[in-house]
C-alpha positions in Angstrom: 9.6 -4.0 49.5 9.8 -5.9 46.3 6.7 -6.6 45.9 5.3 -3.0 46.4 7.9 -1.9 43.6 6.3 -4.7 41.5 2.6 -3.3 42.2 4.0 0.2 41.5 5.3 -0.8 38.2 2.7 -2.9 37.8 0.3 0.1 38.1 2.3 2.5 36.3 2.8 -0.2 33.4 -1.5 0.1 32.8 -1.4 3.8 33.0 0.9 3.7 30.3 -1.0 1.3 28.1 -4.3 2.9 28.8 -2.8 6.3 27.6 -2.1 4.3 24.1 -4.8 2.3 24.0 -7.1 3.1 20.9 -10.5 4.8 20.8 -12.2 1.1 20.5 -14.4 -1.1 22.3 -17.2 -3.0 20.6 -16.7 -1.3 17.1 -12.4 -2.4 17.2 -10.0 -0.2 17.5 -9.6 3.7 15.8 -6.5 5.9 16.9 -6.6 9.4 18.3 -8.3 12.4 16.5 -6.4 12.5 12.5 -3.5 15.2 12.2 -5.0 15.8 8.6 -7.3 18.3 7.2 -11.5 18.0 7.8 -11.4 19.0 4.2 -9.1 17.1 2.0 -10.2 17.4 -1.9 -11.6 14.5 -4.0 -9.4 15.5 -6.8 -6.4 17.6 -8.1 -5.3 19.8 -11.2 -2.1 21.0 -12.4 -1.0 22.0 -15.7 0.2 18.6 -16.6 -1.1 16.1 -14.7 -5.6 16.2 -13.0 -6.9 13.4 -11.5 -10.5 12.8 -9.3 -10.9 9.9 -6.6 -14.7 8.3 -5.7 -16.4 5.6 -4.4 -19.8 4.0 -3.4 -22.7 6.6 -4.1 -24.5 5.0 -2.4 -24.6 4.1 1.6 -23.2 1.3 2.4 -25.2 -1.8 4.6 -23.4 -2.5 7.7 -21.1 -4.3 8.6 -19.1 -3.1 5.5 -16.8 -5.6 4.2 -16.6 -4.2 0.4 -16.1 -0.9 -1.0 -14.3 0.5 -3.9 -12.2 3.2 -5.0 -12.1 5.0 -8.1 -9.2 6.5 -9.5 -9.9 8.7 -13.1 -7.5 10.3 -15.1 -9.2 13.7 -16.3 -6.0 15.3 -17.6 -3.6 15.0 -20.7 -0.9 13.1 -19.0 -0.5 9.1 -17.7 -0.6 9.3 -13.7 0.8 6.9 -11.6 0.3 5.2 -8.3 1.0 3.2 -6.0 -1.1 0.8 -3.8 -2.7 1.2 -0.1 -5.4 3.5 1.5 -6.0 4.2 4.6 -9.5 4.9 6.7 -10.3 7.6 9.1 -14.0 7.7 10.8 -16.0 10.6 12.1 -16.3 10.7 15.9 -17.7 13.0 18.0 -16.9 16.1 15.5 -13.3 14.8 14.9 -11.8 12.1 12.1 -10.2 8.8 13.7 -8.0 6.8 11.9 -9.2 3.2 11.5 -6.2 0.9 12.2 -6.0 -2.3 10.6 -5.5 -5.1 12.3 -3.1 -7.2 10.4 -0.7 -4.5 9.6 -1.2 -5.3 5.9 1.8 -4.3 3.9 0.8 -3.1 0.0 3.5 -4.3 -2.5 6.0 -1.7 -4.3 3.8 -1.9 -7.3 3.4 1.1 -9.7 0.5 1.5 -11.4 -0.4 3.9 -14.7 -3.8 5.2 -15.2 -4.0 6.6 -18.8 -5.2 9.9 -20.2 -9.2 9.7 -20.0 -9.0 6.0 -18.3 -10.1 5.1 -14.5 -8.9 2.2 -12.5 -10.8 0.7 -9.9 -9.4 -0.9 -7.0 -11.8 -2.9 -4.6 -11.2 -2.5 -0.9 -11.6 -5.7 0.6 -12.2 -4.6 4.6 -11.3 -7.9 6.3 -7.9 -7.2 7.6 -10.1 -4.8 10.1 -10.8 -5.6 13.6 -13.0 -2.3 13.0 -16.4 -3.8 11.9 -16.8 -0.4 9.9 -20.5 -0.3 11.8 -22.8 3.0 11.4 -21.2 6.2 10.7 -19.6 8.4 8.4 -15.9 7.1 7.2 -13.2 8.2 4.9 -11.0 6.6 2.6 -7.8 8.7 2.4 -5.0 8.3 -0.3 -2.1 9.9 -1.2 -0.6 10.3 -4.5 3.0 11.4 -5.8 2.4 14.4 -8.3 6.4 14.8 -8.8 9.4 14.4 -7.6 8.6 17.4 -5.0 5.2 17.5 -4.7 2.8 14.5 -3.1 -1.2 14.9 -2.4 -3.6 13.9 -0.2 -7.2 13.1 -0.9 -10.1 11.7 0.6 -13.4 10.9 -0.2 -16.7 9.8 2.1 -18.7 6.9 2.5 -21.6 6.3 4.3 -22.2 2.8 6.5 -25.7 2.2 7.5 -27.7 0.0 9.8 
């Protein structure tokens, strides 16, 4: 009797895990579909503060390991920020967050871009099991407008083979 409660368990211990394992495989590991919008701006505009987000122009070789992200200040006022992106990839029709690996934690650092001034921030992609192979990706960051308000953009990059 034991031991069929111990298979049972057993059994119903792997169900579980494969109902939380990751979209993966060979290309590492991305979650289930995104709960955010297919069409997140690039930038944002307000009376005081205006901001736009880019990054590589051009595709990227696979396997990525290097990308950047620029942050410019196009209105009147200093906007701050803090730290850490995250990574979504197009599957199948749907975005896919691209977990990372090591769990990196970002520091509580607050960074101020000046009126007219852009800060680039390189995105180092090694804390990845992902190999961020072929496809179309997403770098997604959210920003703090005011004490009420925060905003979410994205922009696209392009890995090819």
């Amino acid at each position: 009797m034991k031991g069929l409660i111990i298979v049972i368990l057993t059994v119903i211990g792997i169900i579980i895990l494969s109902a939380c394992t990751e979209k993966g495989g060979e290309e590492g590991i991305l979650a289930e579909p995104s709960r955010l919008s297919d069409n997140l701006p690039n930038n944002y505009s307000s009376q005081e503060v205006s901001f736009v987000i880019s990054t590589n122009s051009e595709p990227v070789k696979a396997p990525a390991r290097d990308l950047f992200l620029e942050i410019t200040n196009t209105g009147a006022q200093p906007i701050e920020y803090e730290p850490g992106v995250f990574y979504e990839k197009m599957v199948d029709g749907n975005w896919h967050r691209v977990l990372d690996d090591n769990n990196s934690v970002y520091a509580d650092i607050l960074y101020v871009i000046p009126s007219g001034e852009t800060d680039k921030l390189n995105l180092p992609l090694e804390n990845f099991e992902h190999r961020f192979s072929e496809g179309t990706y997403r770098i997604i960051k959210t920003f703090e407008v005011s004490d009420k308000e925060k905003v979410t953009l994205s922009v696209q990059f392009i890995v090819e083979g």
